[in-house]
C-alpha positions, 0 to 999 in steps of 0.5 A: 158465462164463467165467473169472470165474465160475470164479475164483468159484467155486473152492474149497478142496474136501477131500472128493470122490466115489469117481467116476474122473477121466477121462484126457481130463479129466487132461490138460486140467488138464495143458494147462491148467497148462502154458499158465501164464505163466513167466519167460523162457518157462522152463517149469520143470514137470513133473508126476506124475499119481497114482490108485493109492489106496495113493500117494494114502494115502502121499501123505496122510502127507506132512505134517499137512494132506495129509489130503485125499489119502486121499479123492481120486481123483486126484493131480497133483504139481508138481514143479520141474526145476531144468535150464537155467532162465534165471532160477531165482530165479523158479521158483517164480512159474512154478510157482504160477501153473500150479498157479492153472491146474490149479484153475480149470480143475477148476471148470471140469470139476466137480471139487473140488481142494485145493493142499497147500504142498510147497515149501520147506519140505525135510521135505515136499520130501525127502518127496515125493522119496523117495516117487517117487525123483525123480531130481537137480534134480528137485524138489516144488512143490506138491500137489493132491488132486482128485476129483468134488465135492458142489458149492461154495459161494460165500462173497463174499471181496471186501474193499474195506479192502484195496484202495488207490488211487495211495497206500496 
């Protein structure tokens, strides 16, 4: 499969065989993640793998469309390490674009993922830091559920009404 057809074929997937992940796999998805592009090459990640099935049920209570962790097998939260960043206003940006990574490189390996929205919201982010007592300057991006999937289906998003050329 090309990147292409992975970026087609990635899904928002929510319900997920009880199958392990392998540790080979996890940490592809890591690498893959930690080759994301970032603002002054700050690298501002750090991530918390989770398989225990009682975290991945506290996980899912984190706020009302974290549900999908309840069938997961697997967990990698994003978390954001404020420490020395040169351009801090861009950490974010980092951020989200390592998680893009983890999810194509899920299709890549058959897996299904979802990404569930940390930050900013403070209610999930106090939540996720006092889940894993995250320590000062550490702090949640980004959620995502993970497990073997039944298969995705491709819906065709393409919609030329929204592109513009040299005006809008």
């Amino acid at each position: 499969m090309n990147v292409y057809e992975g970026i087609q074929l990635r899904r928002s997937v929510r319900q997920y065989d009880k199958r392990p992940i392998e540790k080979e796999t996890i940490e592809k998805l890591l690498r893959a993640a930690m080759q994301a592009p970032s603002a002054a090459n700050q690298q501002p990640w750090e991530f918390l793998v989770v398989e225990n099935p009682e975290t991945l049920q506290k996980l899912s209570n984190a706020h009302t469309y974290a549900t999908p962790m309840k069938n997961a097998t697997l967990a990698i939260i994003v978390l954001a390490k404020e420490e020395g960043l040169l351009f801090p206003q861009y950490w974010q940006q980092d951020l989200a674009a390592a998680t893009q990574n983890i999810l194509l490189a899920a299709v890549e390996f058959g897996l299904g993922a979802v990404w569930m929205g940390v930050a900013p919201e403070e209610d999930r982010m106090a939540y996720v830091k006092d889940l894993f007592q995250l320590p000062q300057g550490v702090k949640g991006f980004a959620m995502l559920a993970l497990g073997y999937s039944s298969g995705n289906v491709f819906k065709d998003r393409f919609d030329a009404g929204r592109i513009h050329y040299e005006k809008y």
